[in-house]
PyMOL Python script that loads the backbone (N, CA, C, O; Angstrom):
from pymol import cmd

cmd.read_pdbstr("""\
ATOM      1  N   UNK A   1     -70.514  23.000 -87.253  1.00  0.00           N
ATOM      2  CA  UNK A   1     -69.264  22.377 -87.618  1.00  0.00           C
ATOM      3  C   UNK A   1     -68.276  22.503 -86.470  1.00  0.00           C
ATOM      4  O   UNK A   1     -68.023  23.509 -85.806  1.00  0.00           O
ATOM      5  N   UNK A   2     -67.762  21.261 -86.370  1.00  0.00           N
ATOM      6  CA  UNK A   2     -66.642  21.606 -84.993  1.00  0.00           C
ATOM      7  C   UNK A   2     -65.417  21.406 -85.894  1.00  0.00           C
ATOM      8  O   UNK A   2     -65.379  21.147 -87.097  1.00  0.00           O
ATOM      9  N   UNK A   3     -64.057  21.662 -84.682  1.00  0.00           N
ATOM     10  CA  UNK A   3     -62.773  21.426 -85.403  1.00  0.00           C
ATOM     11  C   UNK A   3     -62.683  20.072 -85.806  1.00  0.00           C
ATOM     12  O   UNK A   3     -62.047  20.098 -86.860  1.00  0.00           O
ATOM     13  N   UNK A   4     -62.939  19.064 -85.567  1.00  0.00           N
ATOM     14  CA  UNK A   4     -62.160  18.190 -86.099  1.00  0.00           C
ATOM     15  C   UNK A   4     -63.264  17.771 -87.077  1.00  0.00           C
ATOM     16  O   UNK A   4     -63.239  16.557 -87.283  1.00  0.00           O
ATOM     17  N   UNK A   5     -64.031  18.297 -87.603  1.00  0.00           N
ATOM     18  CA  UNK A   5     -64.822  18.530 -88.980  1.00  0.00           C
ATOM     19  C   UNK A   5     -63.989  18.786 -89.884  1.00  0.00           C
ATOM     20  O   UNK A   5     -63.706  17.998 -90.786  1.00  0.00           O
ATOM     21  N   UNK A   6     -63.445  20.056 -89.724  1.00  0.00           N
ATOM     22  CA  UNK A   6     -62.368  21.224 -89.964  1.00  0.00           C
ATOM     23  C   UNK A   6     -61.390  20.500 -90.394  1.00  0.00           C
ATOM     24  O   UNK A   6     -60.949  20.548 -91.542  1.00  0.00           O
ATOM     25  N   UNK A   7     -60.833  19.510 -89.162  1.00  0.00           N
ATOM     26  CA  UNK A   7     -59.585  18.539 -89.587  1.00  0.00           C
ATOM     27  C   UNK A   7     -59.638  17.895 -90.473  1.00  0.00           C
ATOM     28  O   UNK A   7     -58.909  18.064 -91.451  1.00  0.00           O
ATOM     29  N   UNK A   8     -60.715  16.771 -90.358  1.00  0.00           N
ATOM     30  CA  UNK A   8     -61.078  15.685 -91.232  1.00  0.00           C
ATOM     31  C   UNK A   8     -60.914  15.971 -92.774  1.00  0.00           C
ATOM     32  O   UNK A   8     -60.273  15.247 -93.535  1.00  0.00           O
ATOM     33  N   UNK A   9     -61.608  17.177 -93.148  1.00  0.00           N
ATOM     34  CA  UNK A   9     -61.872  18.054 -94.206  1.00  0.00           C
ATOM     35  C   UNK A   9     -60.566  18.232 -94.754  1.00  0.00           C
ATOM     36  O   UNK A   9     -60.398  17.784 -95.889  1.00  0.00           O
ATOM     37  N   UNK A  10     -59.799  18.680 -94.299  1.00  0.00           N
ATOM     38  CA  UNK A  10     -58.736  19.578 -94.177  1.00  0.00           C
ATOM     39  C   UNK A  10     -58.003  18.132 -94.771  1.00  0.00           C
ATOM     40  O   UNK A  10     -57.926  17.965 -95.988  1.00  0.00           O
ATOM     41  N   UNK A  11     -57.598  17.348 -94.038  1.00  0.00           N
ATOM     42  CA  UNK A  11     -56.822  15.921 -93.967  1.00  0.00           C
ATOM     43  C   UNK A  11     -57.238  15.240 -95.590  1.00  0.00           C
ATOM     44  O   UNK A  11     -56.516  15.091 -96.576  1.00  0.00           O
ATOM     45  N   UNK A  12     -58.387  14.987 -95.425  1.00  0.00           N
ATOM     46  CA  UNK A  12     -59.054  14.606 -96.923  1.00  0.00           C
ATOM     47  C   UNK A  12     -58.685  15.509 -98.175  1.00  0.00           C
ATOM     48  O   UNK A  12     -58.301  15.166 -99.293  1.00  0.00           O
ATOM     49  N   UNK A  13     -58.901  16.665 -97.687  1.00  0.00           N
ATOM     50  CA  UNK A  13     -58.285  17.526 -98.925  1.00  0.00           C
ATOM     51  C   UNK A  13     -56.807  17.185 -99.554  1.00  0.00           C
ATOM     52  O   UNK A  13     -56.548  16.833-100.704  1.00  0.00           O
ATOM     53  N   UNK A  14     -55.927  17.397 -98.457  1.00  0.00           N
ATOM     54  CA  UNK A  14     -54.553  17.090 -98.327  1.00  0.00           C
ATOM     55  C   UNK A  14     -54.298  15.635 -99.335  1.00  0.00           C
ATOM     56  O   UNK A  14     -53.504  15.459-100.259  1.00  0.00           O
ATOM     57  N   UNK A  15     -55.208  14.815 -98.794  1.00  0.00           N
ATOM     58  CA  UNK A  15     -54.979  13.059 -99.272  1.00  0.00           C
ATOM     59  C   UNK A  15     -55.046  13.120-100.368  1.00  0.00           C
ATOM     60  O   UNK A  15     -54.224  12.542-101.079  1.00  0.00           O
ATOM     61  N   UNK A  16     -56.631  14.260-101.149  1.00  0.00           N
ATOM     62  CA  UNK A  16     -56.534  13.967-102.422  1.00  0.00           C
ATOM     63  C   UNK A  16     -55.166  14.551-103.322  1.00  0.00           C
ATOM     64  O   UNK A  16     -54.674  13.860-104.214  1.00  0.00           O
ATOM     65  N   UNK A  17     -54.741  15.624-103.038  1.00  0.00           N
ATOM     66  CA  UNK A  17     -53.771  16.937-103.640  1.00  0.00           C
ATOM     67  C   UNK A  17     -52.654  15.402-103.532  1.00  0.00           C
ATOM     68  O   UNK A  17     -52.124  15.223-104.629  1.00  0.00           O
ATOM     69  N   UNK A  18     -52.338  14.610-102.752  1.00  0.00           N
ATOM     70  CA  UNK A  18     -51.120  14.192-102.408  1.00  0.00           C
ATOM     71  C   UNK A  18     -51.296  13.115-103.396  1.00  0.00           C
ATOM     72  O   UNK A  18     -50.306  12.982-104.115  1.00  0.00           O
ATOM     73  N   UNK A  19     -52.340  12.248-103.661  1.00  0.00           N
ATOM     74  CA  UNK A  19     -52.959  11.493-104.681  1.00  0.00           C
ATOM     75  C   UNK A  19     -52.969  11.893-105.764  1.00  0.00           C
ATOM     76  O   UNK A  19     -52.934  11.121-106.723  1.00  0.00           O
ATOM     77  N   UNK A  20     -53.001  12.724-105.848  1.00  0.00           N
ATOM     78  CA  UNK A  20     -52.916  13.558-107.591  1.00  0.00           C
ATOM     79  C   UNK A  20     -51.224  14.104-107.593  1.00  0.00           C
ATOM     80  O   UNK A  20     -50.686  14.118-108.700  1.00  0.00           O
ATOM     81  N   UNK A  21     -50.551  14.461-106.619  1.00  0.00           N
ATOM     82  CA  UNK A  21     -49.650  14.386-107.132  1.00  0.00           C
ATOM     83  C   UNK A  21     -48.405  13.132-107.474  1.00  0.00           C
ATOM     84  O   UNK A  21     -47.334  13.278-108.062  1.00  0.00           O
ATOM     85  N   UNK A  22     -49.016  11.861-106.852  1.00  0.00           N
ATOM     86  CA  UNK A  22     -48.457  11.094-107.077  1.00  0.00           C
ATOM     87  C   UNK A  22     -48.835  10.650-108.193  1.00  0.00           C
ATOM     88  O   UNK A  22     -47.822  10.225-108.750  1.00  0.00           O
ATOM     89  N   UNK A  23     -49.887  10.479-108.963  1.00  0.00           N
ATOM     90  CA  UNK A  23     -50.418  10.128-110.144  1.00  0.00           C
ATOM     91  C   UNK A  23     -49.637  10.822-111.121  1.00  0.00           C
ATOM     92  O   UNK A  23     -49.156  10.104-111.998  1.00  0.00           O
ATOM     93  N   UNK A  24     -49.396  12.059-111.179  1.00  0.00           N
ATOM     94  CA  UNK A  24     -48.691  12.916-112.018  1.00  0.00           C
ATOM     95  C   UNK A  24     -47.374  12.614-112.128  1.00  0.00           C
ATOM     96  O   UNK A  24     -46.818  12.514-113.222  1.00  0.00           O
ATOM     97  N   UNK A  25     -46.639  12.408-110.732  1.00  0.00           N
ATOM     98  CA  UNK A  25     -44.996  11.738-111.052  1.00  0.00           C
ATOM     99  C   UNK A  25     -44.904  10.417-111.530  1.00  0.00           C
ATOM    100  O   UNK A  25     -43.937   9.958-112.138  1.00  0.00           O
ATOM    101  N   UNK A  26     -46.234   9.651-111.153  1.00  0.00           N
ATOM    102  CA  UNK A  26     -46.449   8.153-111.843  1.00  0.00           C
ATOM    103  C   UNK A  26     -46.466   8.511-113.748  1.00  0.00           C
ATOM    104  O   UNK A  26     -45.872   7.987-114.690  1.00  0.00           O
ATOM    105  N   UNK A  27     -47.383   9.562-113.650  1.00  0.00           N
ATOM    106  CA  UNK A  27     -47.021  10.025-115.118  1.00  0.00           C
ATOM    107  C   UNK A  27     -45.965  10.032-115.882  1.00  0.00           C
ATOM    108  O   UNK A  27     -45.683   9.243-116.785  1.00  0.00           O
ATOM    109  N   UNK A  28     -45.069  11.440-115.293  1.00  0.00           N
ATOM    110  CA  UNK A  28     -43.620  11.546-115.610  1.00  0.00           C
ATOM    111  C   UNK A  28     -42.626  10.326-116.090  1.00  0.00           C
ATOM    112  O   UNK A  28     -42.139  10.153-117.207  1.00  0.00           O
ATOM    113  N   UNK A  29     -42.425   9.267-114.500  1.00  0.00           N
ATOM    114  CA  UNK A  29     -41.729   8.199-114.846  1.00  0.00           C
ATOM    115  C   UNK A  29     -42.498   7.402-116.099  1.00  0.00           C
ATOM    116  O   UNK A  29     -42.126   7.097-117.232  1.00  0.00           O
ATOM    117  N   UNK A  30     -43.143   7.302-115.718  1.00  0.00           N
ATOM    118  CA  UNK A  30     -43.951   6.499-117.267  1.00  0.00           C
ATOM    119  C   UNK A  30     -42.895   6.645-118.789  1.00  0.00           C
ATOM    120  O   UNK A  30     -42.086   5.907-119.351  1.00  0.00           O
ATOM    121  N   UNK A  31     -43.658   8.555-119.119  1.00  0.00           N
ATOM    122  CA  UNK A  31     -42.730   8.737-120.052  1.00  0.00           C
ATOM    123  C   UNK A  31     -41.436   9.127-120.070  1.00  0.00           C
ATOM    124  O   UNK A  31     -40.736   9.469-121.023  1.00  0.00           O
ATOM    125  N   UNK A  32     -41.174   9.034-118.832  1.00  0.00           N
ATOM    126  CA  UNK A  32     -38.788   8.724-119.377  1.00  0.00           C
ATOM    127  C   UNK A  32     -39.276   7.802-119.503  1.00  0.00           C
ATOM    128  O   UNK A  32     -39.848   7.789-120.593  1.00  0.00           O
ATOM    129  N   UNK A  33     -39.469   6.442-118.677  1.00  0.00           N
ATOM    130  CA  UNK A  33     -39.008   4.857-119.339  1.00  0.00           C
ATOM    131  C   UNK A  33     -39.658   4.467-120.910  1.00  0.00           C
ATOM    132  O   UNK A  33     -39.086   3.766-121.745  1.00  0.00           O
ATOM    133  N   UNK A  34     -40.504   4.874-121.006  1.00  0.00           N
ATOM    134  CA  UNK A  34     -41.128   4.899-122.356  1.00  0.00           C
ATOM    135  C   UNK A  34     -40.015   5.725-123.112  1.00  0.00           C
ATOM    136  O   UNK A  34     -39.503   4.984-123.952  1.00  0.00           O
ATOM    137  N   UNK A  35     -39.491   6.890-123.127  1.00  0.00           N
ATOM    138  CA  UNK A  35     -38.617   7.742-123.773  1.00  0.00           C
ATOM    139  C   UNK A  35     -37.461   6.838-123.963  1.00  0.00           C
ATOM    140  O   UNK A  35     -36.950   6.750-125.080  1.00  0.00           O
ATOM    141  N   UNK A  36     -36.873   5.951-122.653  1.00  0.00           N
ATOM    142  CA  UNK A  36     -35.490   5.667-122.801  1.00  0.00           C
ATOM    143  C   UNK A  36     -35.820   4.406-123.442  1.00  0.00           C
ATOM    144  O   UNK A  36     -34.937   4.005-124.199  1.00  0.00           O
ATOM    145  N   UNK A  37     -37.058   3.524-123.327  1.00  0.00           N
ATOM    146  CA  UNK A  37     -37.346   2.321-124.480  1.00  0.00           C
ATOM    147  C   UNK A  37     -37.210   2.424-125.655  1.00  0.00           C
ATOM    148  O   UNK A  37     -36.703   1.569-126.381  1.00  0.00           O
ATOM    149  N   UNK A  38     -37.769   3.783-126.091  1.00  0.00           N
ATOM    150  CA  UNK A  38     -37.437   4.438-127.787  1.00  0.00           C
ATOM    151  C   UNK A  38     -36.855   4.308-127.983  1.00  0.00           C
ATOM    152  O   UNK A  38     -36.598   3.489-128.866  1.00  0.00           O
ATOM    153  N   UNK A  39     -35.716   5.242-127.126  1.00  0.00           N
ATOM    154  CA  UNK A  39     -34.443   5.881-127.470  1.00  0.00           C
ATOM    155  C   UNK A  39     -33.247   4.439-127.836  1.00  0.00           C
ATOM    156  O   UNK A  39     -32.450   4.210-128.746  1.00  0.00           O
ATOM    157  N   UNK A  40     -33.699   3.668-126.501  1.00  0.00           N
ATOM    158  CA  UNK A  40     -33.011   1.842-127.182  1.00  0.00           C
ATOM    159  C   UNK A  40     -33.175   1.323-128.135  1.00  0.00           C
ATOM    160  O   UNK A  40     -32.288   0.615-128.612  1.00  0.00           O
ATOM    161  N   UNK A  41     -34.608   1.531-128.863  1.00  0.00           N
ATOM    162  CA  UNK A  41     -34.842   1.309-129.798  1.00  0.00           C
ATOM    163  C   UNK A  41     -34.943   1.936-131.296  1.00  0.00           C
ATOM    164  O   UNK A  41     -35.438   1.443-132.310  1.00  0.00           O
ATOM    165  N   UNK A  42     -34.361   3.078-131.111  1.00  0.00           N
ATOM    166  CA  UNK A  42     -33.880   3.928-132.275  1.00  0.00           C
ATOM    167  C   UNK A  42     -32.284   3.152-132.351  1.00  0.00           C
ATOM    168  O   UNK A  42     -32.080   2.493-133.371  1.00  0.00           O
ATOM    169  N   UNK A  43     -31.517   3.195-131.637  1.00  0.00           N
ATOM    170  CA  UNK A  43     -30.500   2.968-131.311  1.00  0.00           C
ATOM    171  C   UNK A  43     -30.353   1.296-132.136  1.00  0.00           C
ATOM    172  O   UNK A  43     -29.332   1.108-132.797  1.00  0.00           O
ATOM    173  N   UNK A  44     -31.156   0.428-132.067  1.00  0.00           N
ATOM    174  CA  UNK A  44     -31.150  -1.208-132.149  1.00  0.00           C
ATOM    175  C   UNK A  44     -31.479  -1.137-133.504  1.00  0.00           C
ATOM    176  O   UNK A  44     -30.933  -1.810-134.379  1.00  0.00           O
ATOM    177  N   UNK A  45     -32.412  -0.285-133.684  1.00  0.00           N
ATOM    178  CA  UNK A  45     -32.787  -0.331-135.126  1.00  0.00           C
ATOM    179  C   UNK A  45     -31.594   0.190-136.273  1.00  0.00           C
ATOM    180  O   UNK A  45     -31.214  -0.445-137.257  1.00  0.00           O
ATOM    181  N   UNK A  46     -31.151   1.500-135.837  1.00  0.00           N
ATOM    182  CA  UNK A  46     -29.813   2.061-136.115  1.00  0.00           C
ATOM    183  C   UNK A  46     -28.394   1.227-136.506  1.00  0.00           C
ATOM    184  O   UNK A  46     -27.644   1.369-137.472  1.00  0.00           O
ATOM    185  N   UNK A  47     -28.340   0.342-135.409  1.00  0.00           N
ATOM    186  CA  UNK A  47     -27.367  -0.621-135.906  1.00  0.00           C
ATOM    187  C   UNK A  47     -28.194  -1.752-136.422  1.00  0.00           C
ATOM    188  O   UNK A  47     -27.386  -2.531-135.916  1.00  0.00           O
ATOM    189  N   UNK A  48     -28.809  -2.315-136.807  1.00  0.00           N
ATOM    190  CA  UNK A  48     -29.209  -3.192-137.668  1.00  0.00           C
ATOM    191  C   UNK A  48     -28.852  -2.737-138.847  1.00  0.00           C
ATOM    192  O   UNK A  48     -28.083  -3.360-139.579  1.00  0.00           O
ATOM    193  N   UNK A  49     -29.606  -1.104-139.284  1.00  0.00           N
ATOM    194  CA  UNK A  49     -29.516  -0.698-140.385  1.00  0.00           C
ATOM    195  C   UNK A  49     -28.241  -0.736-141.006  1.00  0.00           C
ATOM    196  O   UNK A  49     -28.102  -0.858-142.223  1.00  0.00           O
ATOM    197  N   UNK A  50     -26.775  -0.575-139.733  1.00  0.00           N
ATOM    198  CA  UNK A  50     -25.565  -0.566-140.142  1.00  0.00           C
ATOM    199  C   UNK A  50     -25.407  -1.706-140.912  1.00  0.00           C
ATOM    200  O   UNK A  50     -25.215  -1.896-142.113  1.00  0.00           O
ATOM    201  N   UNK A  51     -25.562  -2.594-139.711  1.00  0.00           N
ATOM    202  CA  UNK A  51     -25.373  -3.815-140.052  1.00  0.00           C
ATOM    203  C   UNK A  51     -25.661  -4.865-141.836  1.00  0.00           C
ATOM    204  O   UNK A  51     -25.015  -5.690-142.483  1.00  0.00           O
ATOM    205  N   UNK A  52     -26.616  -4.363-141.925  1.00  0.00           N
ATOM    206  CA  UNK A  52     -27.378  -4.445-143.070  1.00  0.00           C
ATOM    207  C   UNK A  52     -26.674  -3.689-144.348  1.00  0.00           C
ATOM    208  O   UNK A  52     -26.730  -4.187-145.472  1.00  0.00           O
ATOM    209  N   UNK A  53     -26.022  -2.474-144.090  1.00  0.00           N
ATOM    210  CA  UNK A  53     -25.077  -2.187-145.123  1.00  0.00           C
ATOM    211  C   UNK A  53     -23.669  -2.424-145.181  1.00  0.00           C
ATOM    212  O   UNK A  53     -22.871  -2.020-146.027  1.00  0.00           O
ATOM    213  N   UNK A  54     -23.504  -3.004-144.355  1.00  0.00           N
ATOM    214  CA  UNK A  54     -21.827  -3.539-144.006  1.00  0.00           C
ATOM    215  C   UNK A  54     -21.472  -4.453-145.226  1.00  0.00           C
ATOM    216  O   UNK A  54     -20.309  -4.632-145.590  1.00  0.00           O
ATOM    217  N   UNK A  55     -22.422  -4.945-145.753  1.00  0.00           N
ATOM    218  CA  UNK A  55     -22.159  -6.189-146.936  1.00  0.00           C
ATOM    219  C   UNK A  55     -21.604  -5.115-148.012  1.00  0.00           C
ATOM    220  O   UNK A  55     -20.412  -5.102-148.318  1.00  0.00           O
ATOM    221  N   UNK A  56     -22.520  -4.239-148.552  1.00  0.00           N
ATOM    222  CA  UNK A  56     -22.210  -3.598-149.487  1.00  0.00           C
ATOM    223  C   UNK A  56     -20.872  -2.673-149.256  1.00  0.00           C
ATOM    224  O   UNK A  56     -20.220  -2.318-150.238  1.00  0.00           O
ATOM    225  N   UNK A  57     -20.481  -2.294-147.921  1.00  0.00           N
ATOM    226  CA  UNK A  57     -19.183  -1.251-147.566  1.00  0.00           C
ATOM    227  C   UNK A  57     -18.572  -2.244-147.600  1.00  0.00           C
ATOM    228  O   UNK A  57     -17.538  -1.579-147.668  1.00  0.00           O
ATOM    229  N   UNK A  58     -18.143  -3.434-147.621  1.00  0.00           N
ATOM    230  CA  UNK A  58     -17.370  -4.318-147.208  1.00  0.00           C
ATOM    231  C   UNK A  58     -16.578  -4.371-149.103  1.00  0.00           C
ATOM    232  O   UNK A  58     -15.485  -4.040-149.562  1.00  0.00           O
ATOM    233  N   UNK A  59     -17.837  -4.964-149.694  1.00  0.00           N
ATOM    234  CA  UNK A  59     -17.706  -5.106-151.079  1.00  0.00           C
ATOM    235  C   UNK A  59     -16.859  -3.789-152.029  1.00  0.00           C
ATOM    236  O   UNK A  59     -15.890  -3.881-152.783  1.00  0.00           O
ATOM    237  N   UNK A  60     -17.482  -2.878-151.722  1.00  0.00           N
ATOM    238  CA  UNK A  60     -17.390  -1.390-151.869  1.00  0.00           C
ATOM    239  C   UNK A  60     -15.759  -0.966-151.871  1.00  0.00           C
ATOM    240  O   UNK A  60     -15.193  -0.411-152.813  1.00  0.00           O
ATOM    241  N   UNK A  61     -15.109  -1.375-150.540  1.00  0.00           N
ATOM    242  CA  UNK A  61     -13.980  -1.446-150.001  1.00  0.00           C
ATOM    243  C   UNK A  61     -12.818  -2.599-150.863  1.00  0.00           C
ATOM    244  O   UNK A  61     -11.784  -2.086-151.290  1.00  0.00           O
ATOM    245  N   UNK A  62     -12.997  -3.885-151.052  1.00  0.00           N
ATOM    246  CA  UNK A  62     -12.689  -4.531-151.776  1.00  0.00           C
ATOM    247  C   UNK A  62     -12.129  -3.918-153.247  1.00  0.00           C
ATOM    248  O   UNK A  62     -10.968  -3.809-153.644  1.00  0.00           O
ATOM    249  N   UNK A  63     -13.437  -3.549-153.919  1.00  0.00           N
ATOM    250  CA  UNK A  63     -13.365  -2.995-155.102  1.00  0.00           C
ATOM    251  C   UNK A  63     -12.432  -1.632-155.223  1.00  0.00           C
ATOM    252  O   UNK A  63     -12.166  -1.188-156.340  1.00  0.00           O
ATOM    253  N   UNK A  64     -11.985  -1.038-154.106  1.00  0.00           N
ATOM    254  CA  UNK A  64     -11.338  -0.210-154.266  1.00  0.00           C
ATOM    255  C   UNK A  64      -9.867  -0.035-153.906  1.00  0.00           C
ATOM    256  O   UNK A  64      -8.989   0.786-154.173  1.00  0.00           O
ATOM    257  N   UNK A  65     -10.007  -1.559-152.927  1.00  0.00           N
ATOM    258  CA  UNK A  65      -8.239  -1.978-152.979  1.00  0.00           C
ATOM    259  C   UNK A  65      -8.175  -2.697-153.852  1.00  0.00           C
ATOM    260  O   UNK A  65      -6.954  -2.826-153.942  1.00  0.00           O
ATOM    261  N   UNK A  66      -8.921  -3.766-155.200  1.00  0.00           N
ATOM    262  CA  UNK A  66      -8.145  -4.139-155.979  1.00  0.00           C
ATOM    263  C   UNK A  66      -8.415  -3.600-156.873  1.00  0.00           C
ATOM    264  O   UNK A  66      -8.511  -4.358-157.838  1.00  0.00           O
ATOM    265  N   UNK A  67      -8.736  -1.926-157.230  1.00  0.00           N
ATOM    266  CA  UNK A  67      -8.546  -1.256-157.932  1.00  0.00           C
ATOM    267  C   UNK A  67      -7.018  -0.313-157.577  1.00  0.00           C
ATOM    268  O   UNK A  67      -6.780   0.561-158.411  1.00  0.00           O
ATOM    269  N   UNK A  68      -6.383  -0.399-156.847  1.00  0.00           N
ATOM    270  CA  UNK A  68      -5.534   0.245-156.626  1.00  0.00           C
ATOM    271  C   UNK A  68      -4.293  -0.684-156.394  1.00  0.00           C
ATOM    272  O   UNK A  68      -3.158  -0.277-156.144  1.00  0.00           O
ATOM    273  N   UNK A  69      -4.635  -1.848-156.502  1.00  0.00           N
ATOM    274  CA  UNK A  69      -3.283  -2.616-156.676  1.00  0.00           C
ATOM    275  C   UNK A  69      -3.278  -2.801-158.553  1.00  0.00           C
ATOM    276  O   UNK A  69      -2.239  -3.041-159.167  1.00  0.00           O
ATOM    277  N   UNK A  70      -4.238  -2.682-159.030  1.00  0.00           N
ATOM    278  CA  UNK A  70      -4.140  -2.724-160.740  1.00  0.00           C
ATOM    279  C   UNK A  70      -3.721  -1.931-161.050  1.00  0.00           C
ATOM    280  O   UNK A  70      -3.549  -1.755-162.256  1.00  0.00           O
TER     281      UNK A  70
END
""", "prot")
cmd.dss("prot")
cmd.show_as("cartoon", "prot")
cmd.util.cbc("prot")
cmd.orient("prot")
């Protein structure tokens, strides 16, 4: 074995470690943007749900100012 066996080796090793760690931060980002897609979408769903009861608070509200003007 000579040195630049040694190197080559050495270099290749390096490439893979550096390859795997980019795969792993490719990981990471993955799940924040996946996390912060949820999180938009807890959020969208959340106000729909408001939205969706606003009829009845609206009504709700009504009924209780013209109960208080009677």
């Amino acid at each position: 074995m000579t040195a630049d066996d040694d190197g080559l080796r050495g270099q290749a090793k390096r490439n893979r470690e550096a390859e795997e760690h980019r795969a792993a931060l490719d990981a990471i980002q993955k799940r924040r943007e996946e996390a912060a897609e949820l999180g938009t979408l807890r959020g969208d769903m959340e106000f729909a749900r408001c939205l969706g009861a606003a009829p009845s608070l609206v009504a709700a509200f009504e009924k209780l100012k013209g109960e208080g003007r009677g």
